[in-house]
C-alpha positions as CSV (number, residue, x, y, z in Angstrom):
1,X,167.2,17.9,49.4
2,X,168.0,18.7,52.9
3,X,166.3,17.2,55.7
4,X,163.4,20.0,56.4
5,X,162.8,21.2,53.3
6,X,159.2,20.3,51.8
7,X,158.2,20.6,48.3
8,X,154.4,22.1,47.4
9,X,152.3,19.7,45.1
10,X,153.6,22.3,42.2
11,X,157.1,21.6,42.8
12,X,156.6,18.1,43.5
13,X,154.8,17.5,39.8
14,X,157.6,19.5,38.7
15,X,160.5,17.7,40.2
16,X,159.3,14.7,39.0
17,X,158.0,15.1,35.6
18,X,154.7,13.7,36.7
19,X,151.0,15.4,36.1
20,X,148.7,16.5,38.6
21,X,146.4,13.5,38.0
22,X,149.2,11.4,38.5
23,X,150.2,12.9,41.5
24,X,146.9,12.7,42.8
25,X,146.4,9.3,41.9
26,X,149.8,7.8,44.0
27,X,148.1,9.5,46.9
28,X,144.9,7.8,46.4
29,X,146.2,4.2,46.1
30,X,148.7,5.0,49.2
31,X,151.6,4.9,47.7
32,X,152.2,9.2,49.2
33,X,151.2,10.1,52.0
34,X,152.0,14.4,51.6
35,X,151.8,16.8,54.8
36,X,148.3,18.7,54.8
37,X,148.3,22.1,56.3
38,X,144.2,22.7,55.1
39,X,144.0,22.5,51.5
40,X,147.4,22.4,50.9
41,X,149.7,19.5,50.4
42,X,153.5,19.7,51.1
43,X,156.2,16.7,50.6
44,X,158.9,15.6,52.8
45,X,162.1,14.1,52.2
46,X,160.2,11.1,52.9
47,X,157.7,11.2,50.5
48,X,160.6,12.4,47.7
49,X,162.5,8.6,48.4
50,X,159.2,6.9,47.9
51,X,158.2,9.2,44.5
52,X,162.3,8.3,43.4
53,X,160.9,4.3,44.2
54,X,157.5,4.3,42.5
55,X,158.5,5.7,39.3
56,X,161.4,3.6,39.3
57,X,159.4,0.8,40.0
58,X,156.8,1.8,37.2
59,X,159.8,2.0,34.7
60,X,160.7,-1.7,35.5
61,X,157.1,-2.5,34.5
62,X,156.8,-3.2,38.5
63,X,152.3,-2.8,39.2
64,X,151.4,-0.1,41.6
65,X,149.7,-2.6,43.9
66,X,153.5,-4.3,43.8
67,X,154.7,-0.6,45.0
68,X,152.7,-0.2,47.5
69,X,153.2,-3.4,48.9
70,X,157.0,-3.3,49.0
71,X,156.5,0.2,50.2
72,X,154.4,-1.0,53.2
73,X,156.7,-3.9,54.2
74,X,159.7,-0.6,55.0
75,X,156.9,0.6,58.1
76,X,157.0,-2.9,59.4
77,X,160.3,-4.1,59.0
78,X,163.2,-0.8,59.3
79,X,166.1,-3.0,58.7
80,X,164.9,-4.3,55.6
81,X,165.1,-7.9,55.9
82,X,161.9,-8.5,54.4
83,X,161.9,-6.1,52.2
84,X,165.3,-7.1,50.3
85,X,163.8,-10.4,50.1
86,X,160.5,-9.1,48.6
87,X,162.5,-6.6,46.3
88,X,164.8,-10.1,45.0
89,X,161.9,-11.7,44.4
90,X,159.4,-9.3,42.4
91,X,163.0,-8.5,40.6
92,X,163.0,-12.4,39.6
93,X,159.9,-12.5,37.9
94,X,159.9,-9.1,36.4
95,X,163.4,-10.5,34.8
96,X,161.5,-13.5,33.5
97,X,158.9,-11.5,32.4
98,X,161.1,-8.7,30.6
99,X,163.2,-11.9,28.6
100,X,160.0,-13.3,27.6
101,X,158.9,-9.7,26.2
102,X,162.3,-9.7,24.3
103,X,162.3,-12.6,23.0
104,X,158.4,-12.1,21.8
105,X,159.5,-9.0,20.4
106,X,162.6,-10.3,18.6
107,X,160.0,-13.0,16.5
108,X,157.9,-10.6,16.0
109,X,160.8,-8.1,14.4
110,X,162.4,-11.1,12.1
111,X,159.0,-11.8,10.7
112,X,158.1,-8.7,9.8
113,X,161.6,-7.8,8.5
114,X,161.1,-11.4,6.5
115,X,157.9,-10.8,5.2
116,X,158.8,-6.8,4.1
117,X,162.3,-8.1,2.5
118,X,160.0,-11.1,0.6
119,X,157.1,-7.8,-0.3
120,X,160.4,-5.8,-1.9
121,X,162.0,-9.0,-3.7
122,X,158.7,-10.1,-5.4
123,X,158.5,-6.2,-6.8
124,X,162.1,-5.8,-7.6
């Protein structure tokens, strides 16, 4: 996307997969913050990085109040200092959290797969 071009709130939804309501809603909670030229909303390169962050963020299971936060801490600190060490540390406990999910998961799949295989056998 070169430097000065701007995407409408059409394109936007559209370059991103995202609904309207969706779209809406990260500009409500501040994680966007689009160009308004009267009714109209218009999305800078700017805005496009953060939208690439937030949904990445959302697919890591990352809260949108945890976004916006991390988002924030760029305007206060350009080099990124902080923000590396706010980015290791919600990656930490997301980690934790997504092994603990697994290995819930993984009980949950052998039982089931036990108590279907002992179902079958007591029919056979």
């Amino acid at each position: 996307m070169a430097e000065d071009t701007r995407l409408s709130f059409k394109e936007m939804c559209a370059r991103f997969d995202v609904t309207p309501r969706t779209l809406r809603h990260y500009e409500y909670v501040e994680l966007l913050f689009p160009e308004r030229e009267g009714r109209t909303r218009f999305y800078g390169p700017r805005e496009v990085a953060r939208m690439t962050l937030i949904l990445r963020g959302r697919r890591f299971g990352f809260a949108l109040e945890e976004i916006r936060q991390w988002l924030e801490m760029y305007d206060a600190d350009p080099k990124g200092e902080m923000q590396r060490r706010a980015w290791i540390a919600m990656a930490d406990r997301q980690l934790a959290e997504l092994g603990k999910r697994r290995r819930d998961l993984d009980d949950i799949i052998a039982e089931l797969q036990s108590l279907r295989d002992e179902t079958e056998a007591s029919w056979g």
